[in-house]
Structure formats: structure tokens, C-alpha cells
DRENNUGU-16209 format. One line per 8 residues: for each residue x, y, z of C-alpha. Coordinates in steps of 0.001 Angstrom, whole numbers. Example, Ala and Ser with C-alpha at 12.3 -4.5 7.8 and 13.67 -1.06 7.14 Angstrom:
<atoms>
12300:-4500:7800 | 13670:-1060:7140
</atoms>
This chain:
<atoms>
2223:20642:11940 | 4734:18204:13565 | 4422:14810:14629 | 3189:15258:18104 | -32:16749:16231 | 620:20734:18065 | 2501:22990:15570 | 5884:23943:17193
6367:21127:19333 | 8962:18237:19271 | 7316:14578:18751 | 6125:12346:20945 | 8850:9394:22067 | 7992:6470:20592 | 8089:3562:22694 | 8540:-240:22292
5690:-1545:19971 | 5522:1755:17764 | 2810:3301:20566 | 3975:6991:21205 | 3833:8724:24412 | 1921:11584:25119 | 3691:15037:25698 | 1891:15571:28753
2135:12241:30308 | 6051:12478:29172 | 6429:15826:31136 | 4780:14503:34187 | 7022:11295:34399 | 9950:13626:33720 | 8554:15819:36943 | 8127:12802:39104
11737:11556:38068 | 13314:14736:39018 | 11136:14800:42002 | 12262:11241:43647 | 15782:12149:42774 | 15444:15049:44649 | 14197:13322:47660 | 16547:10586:47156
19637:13322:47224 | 18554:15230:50086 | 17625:12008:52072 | 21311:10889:51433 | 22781:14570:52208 | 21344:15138:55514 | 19168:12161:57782 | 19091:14329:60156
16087:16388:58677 | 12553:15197:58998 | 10758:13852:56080 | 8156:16948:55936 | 11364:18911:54584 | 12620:16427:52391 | 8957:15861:50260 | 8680:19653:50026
12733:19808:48206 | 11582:16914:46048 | 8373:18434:45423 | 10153:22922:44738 | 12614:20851:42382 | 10126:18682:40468 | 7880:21701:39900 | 10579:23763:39162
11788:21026:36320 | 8030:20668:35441 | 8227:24892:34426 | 11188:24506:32763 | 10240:22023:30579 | 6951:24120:29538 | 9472:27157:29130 | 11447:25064:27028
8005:23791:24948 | 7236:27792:25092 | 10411:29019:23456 | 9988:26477:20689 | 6730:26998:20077 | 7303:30947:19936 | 10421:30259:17234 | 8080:28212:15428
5507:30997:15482 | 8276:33539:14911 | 9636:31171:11441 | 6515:31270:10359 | 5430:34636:10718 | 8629:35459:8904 | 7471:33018:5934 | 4177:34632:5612
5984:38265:5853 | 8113:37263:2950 | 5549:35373:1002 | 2496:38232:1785 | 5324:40678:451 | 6525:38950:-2508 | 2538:38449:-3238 | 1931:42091:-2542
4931:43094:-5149 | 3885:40360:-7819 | 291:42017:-7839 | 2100:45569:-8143 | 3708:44851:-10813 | 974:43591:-12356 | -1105:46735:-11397 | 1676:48365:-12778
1809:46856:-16102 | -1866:46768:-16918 | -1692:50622:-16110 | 1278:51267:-18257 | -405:49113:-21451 | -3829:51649:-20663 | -1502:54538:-20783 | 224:53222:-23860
-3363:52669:-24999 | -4573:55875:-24400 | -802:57897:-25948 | -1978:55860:-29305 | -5533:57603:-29633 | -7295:54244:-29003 | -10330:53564:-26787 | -9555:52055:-23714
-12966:51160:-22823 | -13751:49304:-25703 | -10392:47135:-24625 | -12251:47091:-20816 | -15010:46295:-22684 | -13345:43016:-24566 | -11941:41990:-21228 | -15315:42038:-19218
-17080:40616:-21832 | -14488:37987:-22105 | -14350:36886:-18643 | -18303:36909:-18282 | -18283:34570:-20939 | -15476:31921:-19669 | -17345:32175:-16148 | -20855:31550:-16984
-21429:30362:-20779 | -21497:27394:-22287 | -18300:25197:-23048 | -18836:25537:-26863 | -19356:29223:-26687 | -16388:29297:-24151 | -14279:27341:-26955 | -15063:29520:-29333
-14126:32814:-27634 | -10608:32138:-26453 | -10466:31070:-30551 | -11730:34407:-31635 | -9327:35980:-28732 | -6582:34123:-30275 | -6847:35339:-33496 | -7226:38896:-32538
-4126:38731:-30614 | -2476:36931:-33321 | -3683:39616:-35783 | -2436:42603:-33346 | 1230:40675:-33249 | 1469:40218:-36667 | 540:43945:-37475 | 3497:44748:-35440
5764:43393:-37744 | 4019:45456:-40865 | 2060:42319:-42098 | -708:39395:-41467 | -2212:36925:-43133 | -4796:35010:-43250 | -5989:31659:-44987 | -8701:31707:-47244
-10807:34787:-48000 | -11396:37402:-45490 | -14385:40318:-46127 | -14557:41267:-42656 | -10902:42880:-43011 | -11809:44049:-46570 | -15223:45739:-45464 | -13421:46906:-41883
-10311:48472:-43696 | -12608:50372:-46097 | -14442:51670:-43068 | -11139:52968:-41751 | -10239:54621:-44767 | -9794:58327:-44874 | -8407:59338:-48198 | -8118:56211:-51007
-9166:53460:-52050 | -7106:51963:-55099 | -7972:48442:-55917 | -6597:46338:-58741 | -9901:43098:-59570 | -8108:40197:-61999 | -10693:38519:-64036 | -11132:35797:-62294
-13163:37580:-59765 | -16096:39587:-62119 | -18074:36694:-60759 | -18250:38150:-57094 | -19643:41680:-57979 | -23076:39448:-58284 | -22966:38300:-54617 | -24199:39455:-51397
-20519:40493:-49678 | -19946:42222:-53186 | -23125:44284:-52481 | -22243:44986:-48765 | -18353:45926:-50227 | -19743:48836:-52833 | -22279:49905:-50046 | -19259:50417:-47653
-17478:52080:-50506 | -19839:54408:-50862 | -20444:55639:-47799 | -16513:56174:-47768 | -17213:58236:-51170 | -19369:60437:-48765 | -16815:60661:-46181 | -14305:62163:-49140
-12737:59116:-49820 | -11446:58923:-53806 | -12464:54843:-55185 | -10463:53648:-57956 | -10865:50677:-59299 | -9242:48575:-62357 | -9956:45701:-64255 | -7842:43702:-66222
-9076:40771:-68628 | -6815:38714:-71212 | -7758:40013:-74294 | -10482:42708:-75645 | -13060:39928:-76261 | -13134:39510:-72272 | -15141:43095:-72638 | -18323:42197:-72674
-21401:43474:-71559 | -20972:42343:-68057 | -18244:43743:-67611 | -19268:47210:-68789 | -22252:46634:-66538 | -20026:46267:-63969 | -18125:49930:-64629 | -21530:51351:-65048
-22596:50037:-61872 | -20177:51141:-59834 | -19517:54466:-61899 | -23407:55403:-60336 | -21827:55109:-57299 | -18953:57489:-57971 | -16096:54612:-58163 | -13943:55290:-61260
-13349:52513:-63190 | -11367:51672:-65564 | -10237:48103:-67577 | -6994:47157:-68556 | -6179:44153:-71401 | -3298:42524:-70425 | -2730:41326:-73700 | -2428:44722:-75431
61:45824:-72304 | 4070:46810:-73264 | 6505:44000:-72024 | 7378:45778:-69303 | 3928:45744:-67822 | 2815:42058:-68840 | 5272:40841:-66428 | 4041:42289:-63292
1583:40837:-60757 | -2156:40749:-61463 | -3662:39089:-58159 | -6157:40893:-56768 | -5465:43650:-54283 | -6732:46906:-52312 | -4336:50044:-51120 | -5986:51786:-48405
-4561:55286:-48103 | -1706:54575:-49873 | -331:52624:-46477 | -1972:49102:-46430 | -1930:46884:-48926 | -5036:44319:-48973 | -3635:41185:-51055 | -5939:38465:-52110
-4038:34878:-53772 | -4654:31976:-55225 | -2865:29098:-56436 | -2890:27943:-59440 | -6418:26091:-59426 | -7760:29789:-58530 | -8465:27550:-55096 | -7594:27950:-51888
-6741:31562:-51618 | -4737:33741:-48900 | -5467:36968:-48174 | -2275:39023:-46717 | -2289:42802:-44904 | 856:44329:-45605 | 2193:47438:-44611 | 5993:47136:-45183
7122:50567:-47140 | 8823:48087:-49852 | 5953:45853:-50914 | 3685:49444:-50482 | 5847:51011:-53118 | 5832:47857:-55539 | 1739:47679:-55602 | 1143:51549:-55772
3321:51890:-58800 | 1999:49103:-59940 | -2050:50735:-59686 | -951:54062:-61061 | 1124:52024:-63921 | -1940:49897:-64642 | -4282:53006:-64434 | -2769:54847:-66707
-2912:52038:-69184 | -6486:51375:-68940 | -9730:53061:-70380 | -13060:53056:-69806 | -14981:50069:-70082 | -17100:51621:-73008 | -14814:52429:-75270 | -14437:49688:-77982
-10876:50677:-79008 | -9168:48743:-76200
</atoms>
């Protein structure tokens, strides 16, 4: 909108003091200035004429400069109409394209979706659920789902590169992971962690286990203690606990190892089908762990032959010649 207050016209004159003059008090003094000029010029050209002819020059000429300046006021008014009609053209198309592309790309990600075997409406799903919640729930509840969105998409980048991690201890990937498995479960458990197989997420870890035993899935699972007083009757608890649930077991004393197996890792960790590698460290302390996916071929090879080494060097947890 322009200073005179109507869009596409020019402003008002400003006269002495600041105070501005109407446009329509502007266009009549204009007409009345052209008019007495008129009257003026024809009075001077011919005296012979009567008056009666004279007014009605004045009067053709000042309405014929009053249309022109509304013709004028039209054809600025229409090019302002006409500049911004173009404006909204360009800005309705560029809008119009932006949300294209944007239709575009969300259907190209649900076809990508859909070429990898996943299920697009549990992704709908996540989306609907997630704007429900920022829309009506509370701010704390809000807070914590762009968190938990955060860390999923965090997770999903970080598998792209073959590897994630994560600090502290994470049983939701261990129990998901062995829900996903389809052929083997190989896990290496230190010492240091005989302590868990008493706990609750222990409990809910062998019951996952074994319904992945009914799916067809082979469990393997060694143990390795410092020297052959750490087998005790816990321990061999433990291997007959988990043997009644079909998971082979088997115990390994580090101390009775060759060299060349003594010097390889011992932290705890799970292969799942032979293609992810579940690591679980510590530091020194045994506090403050971090618990790392890792699918990179190299690091794959490294802990496989590192199972299979360590499984063939161990025996059953009953036998007292270890």
C-alpha cells in the first residue's frame, strides 16, 4: 500500500505544515485550474463570442483534464495490479514447485522404503504418531519424543556407515538384535559379567534366546575366567542353565590359553548371523561401559575368528580337567 493509503496510487502532495492533500480534492483543483485557463484563453482569443460559449470550452476542457487524470490514476493502478499479479504468479509457482519437490522426495524415500523390504506403514505410523504428539501432548512428553526421534535417526545414520555406538549399556539393542536373528548367535561373556545371568534383563535375554532356538537359530555361548579355580559351581550352574535351554556352552581359562590366544580381546561381545557384531566395553574400573554395533567386514572377521578360536579351546563347564 502506498502513501496516499489506495494501493497503486501516487501520494498525496504534502503541503506547508506537513498536512497532505487529498487525491480527490487535488484532482478537482487541478480540473478547476485547467478550467479557468481555458476560459481565460478563449476569452483572450475571440471577445467577440458570448460568455455562454466560453463557460462551456472552459467547462469540455476541464472535464476532459478531469478524465485524463483518472485515466492516468487507472493505468497506474492497473500496472500496480498487473506487478503484483506477476509477484504472486512467480511466488504461487515457486511455492507450487517447492511443495513438488517435496511430494516428490517423500515419494521417492517410500519407494526406496518399500525396494528395501521394509514397512512403510510402520514409518507412516512413526510420523503420525509423532506429530499427534508435538500438537497436543504435554511439553515434557513433547521433549522427550523429538529425544527419542533423535536418537533413532542418529542410530539409522550411523548404521549407514557399518557402525553405532552407544554410551553405557544397551539391552534393548541386545534383546532386539536377537529377535532379528535368523541363523546364529555366537557370544563371547568375560568374567566380569557371571553376575548378570542372576538379573531380570538376563532372564528376558535367555527367554529371547530361546524362542530364537525355536525359530532354528544355533546359540553359542563361551565363557572365559582367569584361572580353573574361577570354575565354580556357579558357573557350572550357569552352563547347566542355559544348556536346558539348548544354548551350548562352553568355558575357556585364559590362563591355560597358548600365547597366541592370551593376547587377544576378551570384552564381551555378540555376532548375530555372522554380520553384526554386538560389542560391550569397559574401562578399566569395569565402569562406565560402551556398547558398539559394528558391521564393518574387517572388525566382523577379527571377532568371528576370534569365537571359533576361543571355542575350540574351551570345554564344558563340567569337566574338571580344564
Amino acid at each position: 500500500m502506498t502513501a496516499g493509503g489506495e494501493p497503486g496510487t501516487a501520494p498525496s502532495p504534502v503541503a506547508a505544515g506537513g498536512v497532505r492533500v487529498p487525491p480527490v480534492l487535488l484532482k478537482t483543483l487541478v480540473t478547476a485550474v485547467v478550467a479557468a485557463g481555458a476560459y481565460v484563453i478563449t476569452n483572450l482569443i475571440d471577445q467577440s463570442q458570448n460568455e455562454l460559449w466560453q463557460l462551456v470550452v472552459s467547462i469540455v476542457i476541464g472535464g476532459a483534464a478531469l478524465i485524463v487524470q483518472y485515466m492516468i490514476d487507472f493505468e497506474r493502478r492497473l500496472a500496480s495490479v498487473e506487478s503484483a499479479l506477476v509477484t504472486h504468479h512467480r511466488d504461487m509457482k515457486n511455492l507450487v514447485s517447492e511443495k513438488f519437490m517435496q511430494v516428490g522426495e517423500v515419494t521417492g524415500i517410500f519407494g526406496k522404503l518399500d525396494r528395501a523390504g521394509l514397512d512403510t506403514e510402520d514409518v507412516k505410523l512413526l510420523l503420525q504418531s509423532a506429530t499427534e504428539v508435538q500438537s497436543q501432548g504435554p511439553d515434557i512428553v513433547k521433549a522427550f519424543a523429538r529425544a527419542e526421534l533423535a536418537k533413532l535417526a542418529s542410530t539409522m545414520v550411523n548404521l549407514t556407515g557399518g557402525t553405532s555406538e552407544w554410551p553405557g549399556e544397551n539391552n534393548d539393542w541386545l534383546f532386539g538384535l536377537t529377535g532379528c536373528a535368523e541363523r546364529s548367535v555366537d557370544a563371547i561373556s568375560s568374567s566380569v559379567d557371571l553376575t548378570f545371568w542372576a538379573t531380570e534383563p538376563a532372564r528376558r535375554y535367555l527367554d529371547a534366546q530361546s524362542e530364537a532356538i525355536g525359530r532354528g537359530v544355533i546359540v553359542r555361548r563361551v565363557f572365559i575366567v582367569e584361572t580353573a579355580a574361577d570354575v565354580n559351581s556357579d558357573l557350572e550352574e550357569i552352563c547347566r542353565s542355559q544348556g536346558r535351554r539348548r544354548i551350548e556352552t562352553r568355558v575357556v581359562v585364559r590362563s591355560e590359553l597358548s600365547h597366541d590366544l592370551k593376547g587377544g580381546p576378551i570384552n564381551d561381545c555378540v555376532i548375530f548371523d555372522g554380520q553384526l557384531c554386538f560389542e560391550l566395553t569397559a574401562d578399566r574400573t569395569q565402569g562406565n561401559p560402551t556398547t558398539t554395533l559394528n558391521a564393518r567386514l574387517p572388525r566382523l572377521t577379527e571377532r568371528r575368528k576370534r569365537f571359533n578360536e576361543l571355542w575350540d579351546a574351551g570345554r564344558d563347564a563340567g569337566s574338571r580337567s580344564l
